[in-house]
Structure formats: structure tokens, C-alpha cells
N, C-alpha and C positions, 0 to 999 in steps of 0.2 A: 176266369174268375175275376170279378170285381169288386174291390175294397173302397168304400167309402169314407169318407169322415165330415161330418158335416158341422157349420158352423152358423149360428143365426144373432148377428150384431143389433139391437137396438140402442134408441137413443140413452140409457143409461144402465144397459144389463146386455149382458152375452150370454149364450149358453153354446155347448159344444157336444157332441156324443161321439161316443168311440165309434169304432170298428171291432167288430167282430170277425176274429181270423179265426177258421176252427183248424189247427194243426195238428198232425198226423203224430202218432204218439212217437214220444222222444226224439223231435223233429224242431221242437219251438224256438223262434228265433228270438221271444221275448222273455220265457224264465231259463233261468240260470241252472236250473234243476236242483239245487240245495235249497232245502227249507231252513229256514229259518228255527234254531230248536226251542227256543220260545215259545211262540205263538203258530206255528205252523203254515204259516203263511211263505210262498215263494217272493225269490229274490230275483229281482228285476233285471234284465241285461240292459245298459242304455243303448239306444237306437232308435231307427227310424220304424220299426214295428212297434218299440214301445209306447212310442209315441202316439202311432195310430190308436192303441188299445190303451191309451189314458184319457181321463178326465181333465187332466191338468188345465191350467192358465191358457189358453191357445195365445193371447198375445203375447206372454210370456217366452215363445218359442225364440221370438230375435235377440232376446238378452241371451236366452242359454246357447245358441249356437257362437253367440261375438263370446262369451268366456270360455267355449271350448277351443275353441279356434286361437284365444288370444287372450289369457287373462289375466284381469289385472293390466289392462289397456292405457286407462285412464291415469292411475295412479304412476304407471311407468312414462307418460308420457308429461305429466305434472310435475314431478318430482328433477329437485336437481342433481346433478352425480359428482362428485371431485373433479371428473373429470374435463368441466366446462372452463372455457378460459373466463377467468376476470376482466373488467375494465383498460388494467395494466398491461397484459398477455396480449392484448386485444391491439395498441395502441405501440409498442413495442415490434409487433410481429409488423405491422403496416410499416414502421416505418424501418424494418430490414429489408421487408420484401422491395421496397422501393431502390433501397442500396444495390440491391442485386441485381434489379432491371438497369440500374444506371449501369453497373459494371459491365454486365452482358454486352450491351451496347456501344462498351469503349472496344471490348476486347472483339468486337464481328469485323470481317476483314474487307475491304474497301470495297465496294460492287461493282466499280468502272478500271480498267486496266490505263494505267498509264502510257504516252505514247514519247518515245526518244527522242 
């Protein structure tokens, strides 16, 4: 069995056509099997069949996979937290870390053995 989906780019229009999967009754990996009691219409499983079997955005596909994967990326990588040091924290922390390497380096113990 071979599923297609094809995609035709021009310079300022795209169009996309599904696939057509015929699935074996109560087998569907794209509805959900509850209707919707409104309108009667089935409710979508997301996936990669549903995808086949829509119309949607095809460029559209690399936004939705970077939010499922990871969302709210941006924002979380924009945003600052408490947790970031200041100026102060910054300039403080340097000039301990320095004390410490001096210290280190008083207390290491001689490397050549002395001779009587």
C-alpha cells in the first residue's frame, strides 16, 4: 500500500491534497471515535495520519512540531528568572573565586623532597 500526499509550491500560492487512507472499520488511527454531539462531526486524533488526511498549512507543520516538542521556547528563553545573578553577585563571586585559588596554592605541598 502506498500513501501519498502531495505538495505543489509556487511563486506566491501553495496548494496541498490529502491522502486518502481507506481504514478497516473500527481500526482508524485518525478519529477518535466520539462524535462530537453538536454537529456530528468526528473528533480528530493528532498524529501523523492526521496529518496525512488534512488540508492544513503544510508549511505550517515545523511550527507545530517545535510547540509540541517544546513550547513556549522562545518566551522561556527571553524571559529573565530570580534566579540570574546581578552585576554585584557577578563581581563578588570573581573576586572569591580568586581568594580560593590563592589559598589552594599556599596550602599544595612542596613537589621536590628536600636533601640532608
Amino acid at each position: 500500500t502506498e500513501i501519498t500526499k502531495s505538495f505543489k509550491l509556487g511563486e506566491e500560492n501553495y496548494t496541498t491534497s490529502k491522502a486518502d487512507i481507506d481504514w478497516k472499520k473500527d481500526k482508524s488511527l485518525v478519529i477518535a471515535g466520539d462524535e462530537n454531539e453538536d454537529d456530528g462531526e468526528s473528533i480528530m486524533q493528532p498524529g501523523f495520519f492526521t496529518w496525512l488526511a488534512s488540508d492544513e498549512d503544510p508549511l505550517n507543520l515545523g511550527a507545530q512540531i517545535a510547540n509540541d516538542i517544546f513550547p513556549d521556547a522562545v518566551s522561556l528563553f527571553n524571559s529573565a528568572t530570580s534566579d540570574d545573578l546581578n552585576e554585584e553577585d557577578i563581581s563578588d563571586l570573581d573576586e572569591e573565586d580568586i581568594e580560593e585559588t590563592d589559598d589552594d596554592e599556599e596550602d599544595a605541598p612542596a613537589s621536590k623532597k628536600q636533601k640532608k
